[in-house]
C-alpha positions as CSV (number, residue, x, y, z in Angstrom):
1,X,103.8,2.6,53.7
2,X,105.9,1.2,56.7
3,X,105.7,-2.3,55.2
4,X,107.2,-0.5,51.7
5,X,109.9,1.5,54.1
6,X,111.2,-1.0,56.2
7,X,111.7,-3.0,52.4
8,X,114.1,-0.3,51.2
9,X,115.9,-0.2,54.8
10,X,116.7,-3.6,54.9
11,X,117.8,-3.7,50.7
12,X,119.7,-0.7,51.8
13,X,121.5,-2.4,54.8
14,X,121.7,-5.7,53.1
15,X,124.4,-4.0,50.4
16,X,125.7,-2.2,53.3
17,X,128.7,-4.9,53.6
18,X,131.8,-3.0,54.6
19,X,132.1,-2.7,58.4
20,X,135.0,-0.2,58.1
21,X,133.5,2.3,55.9
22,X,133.5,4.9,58.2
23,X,132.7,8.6,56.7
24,X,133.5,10.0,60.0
25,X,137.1,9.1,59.5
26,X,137.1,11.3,56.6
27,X,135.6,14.3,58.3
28,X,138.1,13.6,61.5
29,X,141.1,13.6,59.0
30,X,140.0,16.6,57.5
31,X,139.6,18.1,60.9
32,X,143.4,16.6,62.4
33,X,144.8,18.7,58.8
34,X,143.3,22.3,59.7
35,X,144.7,21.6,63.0
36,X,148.3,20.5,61.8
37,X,148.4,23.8,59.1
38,X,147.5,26.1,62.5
39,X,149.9,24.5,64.8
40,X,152.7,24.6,62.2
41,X,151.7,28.1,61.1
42,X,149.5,30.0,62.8
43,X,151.4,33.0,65.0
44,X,148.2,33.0,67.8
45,X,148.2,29.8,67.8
46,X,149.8,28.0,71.2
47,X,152.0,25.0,69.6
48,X,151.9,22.9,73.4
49,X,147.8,23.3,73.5
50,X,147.3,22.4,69.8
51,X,149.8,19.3,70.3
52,X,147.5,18.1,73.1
53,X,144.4,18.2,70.9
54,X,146.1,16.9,67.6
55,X,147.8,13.5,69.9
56,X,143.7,13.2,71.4
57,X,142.3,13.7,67.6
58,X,145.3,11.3,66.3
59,X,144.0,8.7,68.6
60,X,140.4,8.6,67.3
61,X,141.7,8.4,63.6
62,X,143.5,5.6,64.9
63,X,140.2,3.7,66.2
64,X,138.5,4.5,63.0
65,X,141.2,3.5,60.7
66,X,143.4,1.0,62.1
67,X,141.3,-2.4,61.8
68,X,144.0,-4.8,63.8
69,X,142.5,-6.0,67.2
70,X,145.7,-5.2,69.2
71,X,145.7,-1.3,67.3
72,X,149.9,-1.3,66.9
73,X,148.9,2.0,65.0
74,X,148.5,3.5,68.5
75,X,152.3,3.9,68.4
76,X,152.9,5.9,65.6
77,X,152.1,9.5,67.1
78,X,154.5,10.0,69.1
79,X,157.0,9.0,65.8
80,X,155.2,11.4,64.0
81,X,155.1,14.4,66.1
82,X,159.0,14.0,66.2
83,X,158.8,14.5,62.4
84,X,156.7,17.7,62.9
85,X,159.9,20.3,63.6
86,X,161.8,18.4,60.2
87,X,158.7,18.6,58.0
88,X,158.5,22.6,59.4
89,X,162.2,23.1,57.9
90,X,161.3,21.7,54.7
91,X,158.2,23.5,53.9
92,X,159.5,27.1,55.3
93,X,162.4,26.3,52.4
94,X,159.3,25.7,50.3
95,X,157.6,29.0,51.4
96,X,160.7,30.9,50.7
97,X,161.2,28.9,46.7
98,X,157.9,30.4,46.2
99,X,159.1,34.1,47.2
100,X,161.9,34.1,44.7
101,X,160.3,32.4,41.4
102,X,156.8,34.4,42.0
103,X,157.2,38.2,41.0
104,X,153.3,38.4,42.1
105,X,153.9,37.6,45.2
106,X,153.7,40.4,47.6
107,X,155.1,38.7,50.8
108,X,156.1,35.4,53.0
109,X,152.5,35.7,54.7
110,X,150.3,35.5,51.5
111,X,152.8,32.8,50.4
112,X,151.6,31.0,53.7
113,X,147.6,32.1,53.3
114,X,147.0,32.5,49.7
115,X,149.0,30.0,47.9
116,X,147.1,27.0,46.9
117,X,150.6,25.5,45.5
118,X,152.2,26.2,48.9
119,X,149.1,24.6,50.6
120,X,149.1,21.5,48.6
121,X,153.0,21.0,49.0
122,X,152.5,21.4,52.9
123,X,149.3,18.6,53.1
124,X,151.4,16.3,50.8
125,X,154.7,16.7,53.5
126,X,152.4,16.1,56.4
127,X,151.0,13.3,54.7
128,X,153.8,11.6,53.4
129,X,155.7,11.3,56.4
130,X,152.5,9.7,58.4
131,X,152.1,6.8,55.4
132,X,155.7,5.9,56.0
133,X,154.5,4.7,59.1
134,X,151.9,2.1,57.9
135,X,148.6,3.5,58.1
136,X,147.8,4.3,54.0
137,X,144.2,5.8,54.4
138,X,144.6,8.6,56.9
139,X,147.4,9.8,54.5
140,X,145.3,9.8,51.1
141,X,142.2,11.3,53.0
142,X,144.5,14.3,54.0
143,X,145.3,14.5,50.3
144,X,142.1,14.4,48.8
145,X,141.3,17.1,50.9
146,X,144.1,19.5,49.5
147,X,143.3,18.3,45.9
148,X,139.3,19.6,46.7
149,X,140.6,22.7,48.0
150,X,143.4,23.7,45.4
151,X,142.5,21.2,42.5
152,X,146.3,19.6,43.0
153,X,146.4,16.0,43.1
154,X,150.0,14.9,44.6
155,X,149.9,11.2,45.9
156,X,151.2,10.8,49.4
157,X,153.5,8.2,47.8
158,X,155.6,10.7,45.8
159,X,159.0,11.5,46.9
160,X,159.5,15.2,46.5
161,X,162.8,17.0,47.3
162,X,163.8,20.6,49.2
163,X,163.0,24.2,47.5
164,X,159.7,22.8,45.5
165,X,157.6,25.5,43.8
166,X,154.1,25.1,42.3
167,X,152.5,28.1,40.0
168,X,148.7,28.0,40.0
169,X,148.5,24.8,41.2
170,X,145.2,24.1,39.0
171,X,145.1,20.3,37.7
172,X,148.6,19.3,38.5
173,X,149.0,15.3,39.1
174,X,152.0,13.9,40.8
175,X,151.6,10.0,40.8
176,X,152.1,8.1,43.7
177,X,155.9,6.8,42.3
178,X,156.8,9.9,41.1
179,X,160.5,10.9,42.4
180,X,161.1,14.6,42.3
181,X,164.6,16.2,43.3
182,X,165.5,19.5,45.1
183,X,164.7,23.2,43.2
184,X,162.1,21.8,40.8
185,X,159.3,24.1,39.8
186,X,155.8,23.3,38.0
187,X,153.6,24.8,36.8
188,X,149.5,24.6,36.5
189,X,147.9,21.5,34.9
190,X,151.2,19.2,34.6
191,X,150.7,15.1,34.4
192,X,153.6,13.1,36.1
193,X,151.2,10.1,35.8
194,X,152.1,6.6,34.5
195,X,151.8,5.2,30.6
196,X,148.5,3.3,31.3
197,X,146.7,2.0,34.2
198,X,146.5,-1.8,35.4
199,X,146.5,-3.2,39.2
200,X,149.4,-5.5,38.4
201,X,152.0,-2.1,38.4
202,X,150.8,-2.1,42.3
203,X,154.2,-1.5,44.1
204,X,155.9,-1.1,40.7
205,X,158.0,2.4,39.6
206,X,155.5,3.6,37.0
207,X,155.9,7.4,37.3
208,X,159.0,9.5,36.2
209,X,161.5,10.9,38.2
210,X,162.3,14.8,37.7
211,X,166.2,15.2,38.9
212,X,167.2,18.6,40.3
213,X,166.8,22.6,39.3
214,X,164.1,21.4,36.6
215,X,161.5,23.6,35.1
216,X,158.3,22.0,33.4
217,X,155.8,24.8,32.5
218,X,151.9,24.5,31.7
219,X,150.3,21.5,30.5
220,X,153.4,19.5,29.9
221,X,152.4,15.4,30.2
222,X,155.5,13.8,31.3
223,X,154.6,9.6,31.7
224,X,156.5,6.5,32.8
225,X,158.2,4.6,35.6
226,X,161.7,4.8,33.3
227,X,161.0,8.0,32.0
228,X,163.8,10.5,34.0
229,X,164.1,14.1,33.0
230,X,167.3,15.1,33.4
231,X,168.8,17.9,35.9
232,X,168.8,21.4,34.5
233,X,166.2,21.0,32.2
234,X,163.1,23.0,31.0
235,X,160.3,21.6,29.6
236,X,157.8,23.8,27.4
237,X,154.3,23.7,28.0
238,X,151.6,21.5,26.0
239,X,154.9,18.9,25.7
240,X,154.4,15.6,25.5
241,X,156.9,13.1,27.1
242,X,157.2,8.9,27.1
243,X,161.2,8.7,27.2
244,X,163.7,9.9,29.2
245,X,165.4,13.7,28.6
246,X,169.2,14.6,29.0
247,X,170.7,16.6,31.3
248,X,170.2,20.3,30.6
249,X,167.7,20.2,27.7
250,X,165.3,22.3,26.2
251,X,162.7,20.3,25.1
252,X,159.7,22.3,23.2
253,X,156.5,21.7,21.6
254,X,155.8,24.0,18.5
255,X,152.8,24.5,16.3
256,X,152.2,27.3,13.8
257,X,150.2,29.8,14.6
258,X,148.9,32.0,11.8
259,X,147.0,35.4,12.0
260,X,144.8,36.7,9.4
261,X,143.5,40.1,9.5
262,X,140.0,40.6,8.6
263,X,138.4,44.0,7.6
């Protein structure tokens, strides 16, 4: 039996090739998000004491996820903490987009505790401004932990614009080139993804752009790094969209619906 065991350990460690493959990175990262949510939120929480913890928790997501001998990530957090007050702004004009398009919504605080659109949008700005500083997977773990918790998937690549409001939030996609302007609102189980998938589009534009004050309701798939829907636009749900739309268009997807009464 120890013969047979110490067989499947050393099979098991033989294909265990990746020295950087580090799952405790993923639970640290999901850890340094809670902690940025309360710091930037929470009224009991003390800003200057959660500051302290999120620069000693930054540095060990720097060990585990910046692989360079001389760690030049070690740098970035006092960068990023400057961001913090800027991404704040932002996401309060965010918090107060959702409190005039939702009539369900009751007030600012269960825009800030309930909302899993407001939650997702906060995780991507967080995220986004830390990948601008060179260190890719700390960013998409903090992303793929909002998508598990509100099923939106919005790539810290995207560049998304003031006063944006999600509805639902269920299984929207926002690819990682996607451009969004300011006052755009979506709603649950919208694609902005690209027209097929291939690893030579790497750094290539292959997701649309959304200009400003645009509505795009349930369902819509919008695909395409040339495809740019025009300011003022709304776009029905169920659509289906591969070319660019003009400014201030209506663009709908109709079927008939017939209902027969049976007695």
């Amino acid at each position: 039996m120890t013969k047979e065991r110490d067989r499947i350990v050393a099979k098991i460690e033989e294909q265990k090739k990746n020295p950087n493959l580090k799952l405790k990175l993923k639970e640290r990262t999901e850890y340094f998000t809670n902690l940025l949510f309360y710091t930037l939120f929470d009224t009991d929480t003390e800003v200057a004491k959660n500051i302290d913890l999120l620069e000693k928790t930054f540095e060990e997501l720097i060990d585990l996820a910046c692989w360079e001998t001389e760690k030049p990530c070690s740098k970035l957090w006092q960068s990023y903490l400057e961001k913090l007050p800027i991404i704040l702004e932002k996401l309060n004009l965010d918090a107060q987009a959702f409190m005039k398009s939702d009539p369900a919504a009751n007030s600012i605080e269960e825009i800030y505790m309930a909302y899993p659109g407001f939650y997702a949008i906060a995780i991507y700005r967080l995220s986004h401004e830390l990948l601008k500083f060179g260190l890719p997977l700390v960013p998409r773990l903090m992303t793929e932990y909002s998508h598990r918790l509100t099923g939106t998937d919005i790539n810290p690549g995207a560049e998304i614009g003031d006063s944006f409001f999600i509805d639902h939030a269920t299984g929207i996609v926002i690819g990682e080139t996607v451009i969004i302007k300011n006052n755009v609102k979506i709603y649950q189980g919208v694609t902005l993804g690209g027209l097929y998938v291939d690893r030579k589009l790497r750094n290539v534009k292959r997701h649309p752009t959304v200009e400003d004050n645009v509505t795009i309701y349930a369902n819509a798939t919008i695909l395409g790094g040339s495809t740019i829907i025009g300011e003022n636009s709304t776009i029905g749900g169920n659509a289906w969209i591969t070319s660019s739309v003009p400014e201030n268009s209506i663009i709908s997807n109709t079927s008939e619906i017939k209902i027969k009464k049976v007695v």
